[in-house]
C-alpha positions in Angstrom: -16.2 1.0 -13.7 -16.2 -2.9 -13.5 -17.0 -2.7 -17.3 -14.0 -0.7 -18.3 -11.4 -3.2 -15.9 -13.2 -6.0 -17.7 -13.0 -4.7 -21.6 -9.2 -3.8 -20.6 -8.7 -7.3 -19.4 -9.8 -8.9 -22.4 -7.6 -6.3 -24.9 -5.1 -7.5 -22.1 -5.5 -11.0 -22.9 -6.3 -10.7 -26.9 -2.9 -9.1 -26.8 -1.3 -11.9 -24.8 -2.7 -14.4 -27.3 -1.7 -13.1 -30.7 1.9 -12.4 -29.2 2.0 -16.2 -28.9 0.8 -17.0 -32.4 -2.6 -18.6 -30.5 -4.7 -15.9 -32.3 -4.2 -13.9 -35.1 -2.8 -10.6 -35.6 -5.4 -10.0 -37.9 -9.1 -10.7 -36.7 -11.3 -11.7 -39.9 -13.5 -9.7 -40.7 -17.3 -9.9 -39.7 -19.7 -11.7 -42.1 -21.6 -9.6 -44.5 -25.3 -9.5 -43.8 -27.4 -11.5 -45.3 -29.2 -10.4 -48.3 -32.8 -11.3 -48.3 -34.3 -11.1 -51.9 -37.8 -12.1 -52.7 -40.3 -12.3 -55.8 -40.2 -14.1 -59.0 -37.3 -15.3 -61.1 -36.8 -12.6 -64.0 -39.4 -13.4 -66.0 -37.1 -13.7 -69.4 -34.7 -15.5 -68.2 -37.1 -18.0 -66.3 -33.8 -18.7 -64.3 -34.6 -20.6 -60.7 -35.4 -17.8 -57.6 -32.4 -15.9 -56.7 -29.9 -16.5 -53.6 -27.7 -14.4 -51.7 -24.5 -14.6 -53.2 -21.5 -15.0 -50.5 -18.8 -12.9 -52.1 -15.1 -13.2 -50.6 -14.4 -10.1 -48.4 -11.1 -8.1 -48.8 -8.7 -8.1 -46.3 -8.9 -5.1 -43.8 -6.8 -3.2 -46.0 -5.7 -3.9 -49.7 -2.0 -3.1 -48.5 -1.7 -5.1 -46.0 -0.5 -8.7 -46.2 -2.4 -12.1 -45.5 -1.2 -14.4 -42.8 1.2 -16.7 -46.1 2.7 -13.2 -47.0 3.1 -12.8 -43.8 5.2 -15.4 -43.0 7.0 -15.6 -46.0 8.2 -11.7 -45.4 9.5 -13.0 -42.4 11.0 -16.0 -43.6 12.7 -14.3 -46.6 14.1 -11.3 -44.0 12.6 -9.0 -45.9 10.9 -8.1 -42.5 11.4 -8.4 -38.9 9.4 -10.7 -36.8 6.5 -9.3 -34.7 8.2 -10.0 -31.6 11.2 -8.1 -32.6 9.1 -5.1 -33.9 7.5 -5.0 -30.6 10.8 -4.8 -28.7 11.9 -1.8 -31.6 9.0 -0.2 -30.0 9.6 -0.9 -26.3 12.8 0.9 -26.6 11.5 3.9 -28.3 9.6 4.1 -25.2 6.4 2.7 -25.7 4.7 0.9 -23.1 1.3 0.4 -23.9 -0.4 -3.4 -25.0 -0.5 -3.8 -28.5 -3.8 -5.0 -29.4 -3.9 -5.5 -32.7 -0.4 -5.6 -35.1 -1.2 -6.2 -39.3 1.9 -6.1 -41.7 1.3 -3.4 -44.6 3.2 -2.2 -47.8 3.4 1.9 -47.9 5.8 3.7 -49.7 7.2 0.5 -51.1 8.7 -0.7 -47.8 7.1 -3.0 -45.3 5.7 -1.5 -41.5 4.1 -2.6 -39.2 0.9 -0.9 -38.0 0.4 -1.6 -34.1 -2.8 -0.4 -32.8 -1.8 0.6 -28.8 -3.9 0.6 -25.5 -2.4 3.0 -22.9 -3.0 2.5 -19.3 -5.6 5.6 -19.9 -7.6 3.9 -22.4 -6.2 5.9 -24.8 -5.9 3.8 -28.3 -3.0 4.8 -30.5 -1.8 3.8 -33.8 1.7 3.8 -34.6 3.8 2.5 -37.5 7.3 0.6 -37.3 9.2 0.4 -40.6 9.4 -3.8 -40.7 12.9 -3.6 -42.1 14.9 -1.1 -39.5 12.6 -0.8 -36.5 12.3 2.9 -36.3 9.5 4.6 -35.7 7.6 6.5 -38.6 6.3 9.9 -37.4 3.0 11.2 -39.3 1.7 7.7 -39.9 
């Protein structure tokens, strides 16, 4: 049981943190592994041994925005702020920690995708159009 107090403590205070700005709403993602590659250069080529390449990886989801777009959705009002999408969702009822929030396009609008950690330990995702602050159903 201590284990389960102490993982919902630290959702607790991951949530806690990107609500202030300290962290952000979007974790990176982890690093690729490493790609181990060994023999000979190609003998036609006689190019120099090969090396793992270190490819940029995609965000979490080609839809959603990067921290600049972010902010600039925000900035232009063409979204409402985090914040302000939380308290859209507080008072449609919802009361568990948001522990993760990422700003996506679908549909052609802007939402917010909040994932949610119930008092149960339930984890819930649930959209919030970025614009109007209602709820999407079936998201």
């Amino acid at each position: 049981m201590p284990v389960v107090r102490l993982a919902h403590a630290l959702l607790v205070l991951t949530a806690a943190l990107a609500a202030t700005g300290a962290l952000a709403a979007d974790p990176p993602s982890p690093p690729e592994p490493a790609t181990v590659l060994t023999g000979p250069p190609a003998p036609e080529t006689g190019a120099a041994p090969a090396t793992a390449a270190h490819a940029q990886t995609p965000p979490h989801h080609p839809a959603c925005l990067s921290k600049s777009e972010q902010r600039a959705a925000v900035a232009a009002k063409s979204a409402m702020s985090l914040g302000d999408a939380i308290k859209s969702l507080r008072a449609h009822g919802r009361r568990a920690e948001v522990v993760r929030a990422r700003l996506c396009r679908r549909d052609e609008k802007l939402v917010y995708v909040l994932t949610l950690l119930g008092r149960s330990g339930r984890v819930r995702e649930v959209t919030v159009n970025a614009v109007s602050g209602e709820l999407i159903v079936g998201r």
